[in-house]
N, C-alpha and C positions, 0 to 999 in steps of 0.2 A: 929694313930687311937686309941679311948678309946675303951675300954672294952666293953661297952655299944653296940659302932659298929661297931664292930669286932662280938660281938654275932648274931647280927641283918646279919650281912655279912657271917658268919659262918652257919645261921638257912637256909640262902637261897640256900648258896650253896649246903648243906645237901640235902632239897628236890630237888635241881633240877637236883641232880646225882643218884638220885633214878631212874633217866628215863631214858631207854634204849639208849647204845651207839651210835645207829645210831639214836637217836633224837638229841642226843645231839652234835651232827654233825652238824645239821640244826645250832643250835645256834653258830657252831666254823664258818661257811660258813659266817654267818649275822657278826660275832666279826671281820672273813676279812676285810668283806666292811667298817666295823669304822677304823680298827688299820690300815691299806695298802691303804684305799681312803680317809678317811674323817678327820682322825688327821696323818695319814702318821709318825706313831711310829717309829721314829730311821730311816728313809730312808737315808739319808745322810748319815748317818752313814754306813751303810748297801750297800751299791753304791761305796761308797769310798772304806771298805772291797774288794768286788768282783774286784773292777777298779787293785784295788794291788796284789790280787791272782789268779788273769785271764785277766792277760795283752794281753795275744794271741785272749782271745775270742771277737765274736765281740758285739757288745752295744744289736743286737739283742737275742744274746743268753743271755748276762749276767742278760737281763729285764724276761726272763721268768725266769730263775734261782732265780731272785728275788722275782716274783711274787709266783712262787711253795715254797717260803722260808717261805714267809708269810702262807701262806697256810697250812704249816705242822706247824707253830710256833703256831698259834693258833689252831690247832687240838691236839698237845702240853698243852698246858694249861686245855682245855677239857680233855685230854687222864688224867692227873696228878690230877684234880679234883675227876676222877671218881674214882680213888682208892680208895675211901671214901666208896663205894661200890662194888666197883669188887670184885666179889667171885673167888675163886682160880680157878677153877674149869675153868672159864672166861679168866684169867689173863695166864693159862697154856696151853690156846686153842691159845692164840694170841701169845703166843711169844715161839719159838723154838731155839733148842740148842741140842746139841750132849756135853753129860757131861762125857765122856770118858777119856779125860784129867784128869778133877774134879776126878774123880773114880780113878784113877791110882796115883793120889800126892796122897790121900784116903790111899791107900792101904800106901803106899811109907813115911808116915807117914810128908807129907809134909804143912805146911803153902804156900798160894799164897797172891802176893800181884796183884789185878788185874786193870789196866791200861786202861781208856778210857776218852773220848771228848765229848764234850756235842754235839754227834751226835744222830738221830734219839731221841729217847725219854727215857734216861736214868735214870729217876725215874721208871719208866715200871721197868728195868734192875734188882732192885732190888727184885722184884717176882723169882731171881734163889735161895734165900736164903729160899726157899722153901723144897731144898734140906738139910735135917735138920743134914748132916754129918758133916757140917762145923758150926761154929758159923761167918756169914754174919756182919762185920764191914763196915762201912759207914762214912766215915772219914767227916767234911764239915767243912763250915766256918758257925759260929751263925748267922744270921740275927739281925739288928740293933732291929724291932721289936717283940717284946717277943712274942705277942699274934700271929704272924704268923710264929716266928721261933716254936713254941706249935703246931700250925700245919702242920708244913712240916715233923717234927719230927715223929707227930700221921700219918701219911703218908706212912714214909717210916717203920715204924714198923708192919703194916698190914700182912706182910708175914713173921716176923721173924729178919729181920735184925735189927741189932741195930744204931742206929745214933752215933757217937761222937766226938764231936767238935775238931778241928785240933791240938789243944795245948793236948789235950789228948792221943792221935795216938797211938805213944806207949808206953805209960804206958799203954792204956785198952790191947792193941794186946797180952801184955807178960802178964796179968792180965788172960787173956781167954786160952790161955798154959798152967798158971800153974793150969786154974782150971781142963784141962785135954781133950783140946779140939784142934782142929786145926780151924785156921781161915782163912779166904778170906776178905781183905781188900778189897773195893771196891774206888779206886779214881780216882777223875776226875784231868787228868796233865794240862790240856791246857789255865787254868786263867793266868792272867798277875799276875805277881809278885806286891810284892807294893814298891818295888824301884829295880834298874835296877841297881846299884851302885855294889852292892856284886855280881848279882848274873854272871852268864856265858849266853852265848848267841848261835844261831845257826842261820842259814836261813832254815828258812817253810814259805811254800805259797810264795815264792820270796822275802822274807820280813826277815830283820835283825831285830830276835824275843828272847826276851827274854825269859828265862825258869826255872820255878821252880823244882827244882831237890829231894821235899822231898820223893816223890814214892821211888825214889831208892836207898837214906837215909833207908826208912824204911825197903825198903828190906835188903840192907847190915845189920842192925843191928839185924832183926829177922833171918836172913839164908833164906827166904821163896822165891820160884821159883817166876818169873813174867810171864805174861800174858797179851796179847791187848785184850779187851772185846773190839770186832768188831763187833757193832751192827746195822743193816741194814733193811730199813724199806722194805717191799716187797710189801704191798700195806696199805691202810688207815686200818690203828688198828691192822697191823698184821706184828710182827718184828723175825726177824732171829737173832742168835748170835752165834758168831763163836771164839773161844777161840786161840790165837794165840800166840806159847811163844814166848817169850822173852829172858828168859837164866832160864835153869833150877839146876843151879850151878854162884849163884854172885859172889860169891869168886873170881873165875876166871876170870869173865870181867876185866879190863879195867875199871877206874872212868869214869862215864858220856858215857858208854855203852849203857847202860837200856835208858836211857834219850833221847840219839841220837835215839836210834835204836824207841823208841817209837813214837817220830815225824815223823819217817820216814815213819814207816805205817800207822800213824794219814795222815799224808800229801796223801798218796794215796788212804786212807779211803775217805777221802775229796774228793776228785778226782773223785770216782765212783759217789757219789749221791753228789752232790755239795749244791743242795737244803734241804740236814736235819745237816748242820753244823750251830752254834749259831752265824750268821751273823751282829747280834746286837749287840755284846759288842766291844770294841775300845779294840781289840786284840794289835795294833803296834802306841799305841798312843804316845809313848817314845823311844827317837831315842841311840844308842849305844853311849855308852862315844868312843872316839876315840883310847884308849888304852887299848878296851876290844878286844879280838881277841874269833873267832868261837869256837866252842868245839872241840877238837881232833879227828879227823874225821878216 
């Protein structure tokens, strides 16, 4: 996309997130009916997903499963526009958390790295870096496009956190240490790797799944405790989150502890709200070399 219309697409989306959230709901309701009826975005994809991670269920549960996916995915997309304008004030009314944990590493003079899945609406998630005790890292991968990797960026810095691209992780993390600060990495584990060759494998969702293991690379190397950020949608626009450790001493684990143990409550994260997990990307599109064996369970 040029510059040109990327502004023209950037000036529209501006105004039309000036209009109150629940208008703009009216428009994620209308976006259903094109992306779920009328060009049927990634359905296949999405079918096959659920047919592999709910073999039990039956075709009638897994089609409304699908239809309420579509439903929050593009309420999704609406919800991540409006950051553009949600005032805090908005953004702290909608989304709740007990930062009790947070307070106590705080005191305990601790770095976290925190662990979650592209469940419910995890750009929202980043409005906890609101709490201005930690400095809020935001680990991601660049987009191919400049002119929207520029706004996703402008996005998630709205409340304080900072973006920085994966090849960075840690160097910025010991960079924010030694300027005298404690951080909260914020990353998402659950993309597919981009080759399947190095990495180690498990079963989630019934599916022999490949896994990226830098979360808990980064924690070994910082010392920093982990956490599931376990976020759960409660009703339209309004999210819970629940801080769940993971180990609060890595030293101690076991390699591919953090990693395992993280799927394992991804997988039952999944489980409770089945419909706000990212059903559209080809999570298990690559099948295990034959002389890869599970992670040490």
């Amino acid at each position: 996309m040029s510059k040109i219309l990327f502004n023209i697409f950037f000036a529209f989306l501006w105004l039309l997130t000036l209009l109150p959230l629940w208008v703009l709901y009216l428009f994620s309701d209308f976006i259903f009916v094109l992306v779920f009826g009328i060009f049927r975005y990634r359905r296949k994809v999405v079918w096959q997903n659920l047919s592999k991670a709910f073999p039990e269920k039956t075709k009638k549960e897994k089609k409304r499963i699908e239809r309420r996916f579509y439903l929050h995915l593009c309420d999704y997309f609406i919800e991540t526009i409006k950051m553009m304008h949600i005032s805090e004030k908005q953004i702290q009314k909608r989304i709740k958390y007990d930062d009790d944990y947070l307070m106590r590493k705080i005191q305990e003079g601790k770095n976290i790295v925190g662990m979650l899945g592209h469940c419910s609406n995890w750009e929202w998630l980043t409005s906890m870096s609101l709490k201005d005790e930690y400095q809020w890292a935001v680990p991601y991968h660049p987009l191919s496009n400049k002119h929207f990797d520029d706004f996703m960026s402008k996005l998630r810095r709205r409340f304080g956190a900072e973006p920085v691209p994966m090849k960075r992780t840690y160097k910025r993390l010991i960079e924010i240490n030694k300027s005298g600060k404690l951080f909260v990495a914020g990353m998402i584990a659950d993309q597919s790797p981009p080759s399947v060759r190095n990495r180690h494998w498990l079963t989630f969702m019934n599916q022999d799944t490949a896994v990226m293991e830098g979360s808990e690379r980064i924690a070994q190397k910082t010392g920093a405790c982990v956490v599931y950020c376990k976020m759960t949608k409660v009703k339209r626009g309004y999210y819970n989150i629940e801080l769940i450790p993971i180990t609060d001493n890595i030293d101690k684990e076991e390699d591919f502890f953090v990693t395992q143990r993280y799927y394992e409550i991804l997988e039952e994260h999944i489980k409770e709200q089945p419909e706000y997990w990212l059903w559209t990307h080809r999570r298990w599109k690559r099948k295990r070399p034959t002389d890869i064996k599970d992670i040490k369970q």
